[in-house]
C-alpha positions in Angstrom: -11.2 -1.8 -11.6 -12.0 -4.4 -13.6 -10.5 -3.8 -16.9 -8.2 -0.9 -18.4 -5.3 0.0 -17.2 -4.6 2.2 -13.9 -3.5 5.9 -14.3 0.2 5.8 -12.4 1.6 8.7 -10.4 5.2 8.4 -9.7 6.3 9.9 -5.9 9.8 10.3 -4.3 9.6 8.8 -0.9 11.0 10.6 2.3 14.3 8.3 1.8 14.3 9.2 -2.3 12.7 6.1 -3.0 10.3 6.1 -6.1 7.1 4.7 -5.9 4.2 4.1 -8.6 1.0 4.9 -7.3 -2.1 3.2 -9.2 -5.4 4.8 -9.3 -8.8 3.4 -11.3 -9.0 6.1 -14.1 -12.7 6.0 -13.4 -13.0 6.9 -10.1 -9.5 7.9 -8.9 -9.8 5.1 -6.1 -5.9 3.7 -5.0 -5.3 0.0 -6.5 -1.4 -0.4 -5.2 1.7 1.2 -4.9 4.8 -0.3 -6.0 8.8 0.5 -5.9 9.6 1.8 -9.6 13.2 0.2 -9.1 11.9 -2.8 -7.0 8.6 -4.1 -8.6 8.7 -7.2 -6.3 7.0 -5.0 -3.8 3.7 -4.0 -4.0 1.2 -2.8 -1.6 -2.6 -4.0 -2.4 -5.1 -1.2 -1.5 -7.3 -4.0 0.8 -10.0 -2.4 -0.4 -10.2 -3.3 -3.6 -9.7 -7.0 -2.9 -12.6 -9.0 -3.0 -11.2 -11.5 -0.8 -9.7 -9.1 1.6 -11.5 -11.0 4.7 -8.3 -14.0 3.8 -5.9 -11.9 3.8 -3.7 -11.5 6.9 -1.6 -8.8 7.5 2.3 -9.6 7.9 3.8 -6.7 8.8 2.7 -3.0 9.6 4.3 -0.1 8.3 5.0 3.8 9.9 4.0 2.1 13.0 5.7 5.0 14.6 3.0 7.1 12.6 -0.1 5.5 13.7 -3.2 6.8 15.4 -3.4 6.2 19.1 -6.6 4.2 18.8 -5.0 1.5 16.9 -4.2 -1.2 19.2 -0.4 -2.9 18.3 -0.6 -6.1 16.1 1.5 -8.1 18.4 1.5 -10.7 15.8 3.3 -9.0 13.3 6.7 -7.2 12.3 6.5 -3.4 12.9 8.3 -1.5 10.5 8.6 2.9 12.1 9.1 3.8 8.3 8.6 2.3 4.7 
């Protein structure tokens, strides 16, 4: 998405949490997520980045979640939940 504005779906979290979801309004592809109350966080869909090869992770979230062929990033925080 290169210019517009993204169509936003608001979701309640598991904890009651609200997060805005972006979506291109072209193609429905996810942008980022955001906290509605907290919009310090926000969670970049990697791939939508062009540089997304410089971009190190720095913490993994529902690690408790995760498929069984992902290996642990033993670098990086693990977070069970959001």
């Amino acid at each position: 998405m290169l210019t517009g504005e993204p169509t936003i779906y608001v979701k309640t979290t598991d904890r009651g949490k609200k997060t805005a979801q972006a979506f291109c309004p072209r193609c429905g592809s996810q942008v980022y997520a955001r906290h509605v109350e907290d919009a310090k966080f926000y969670a970049v869909r990697v791939g939508t980045v062009r540089q997304r090869n410089e971009l190190e992770p720095k913490v993994q979230v529902w690690a408790r979640s995760r498929v069984p062929w992902l290996n642990k990033l033993g670098s990086i925080r693990e977070l069970d939940e959001q």
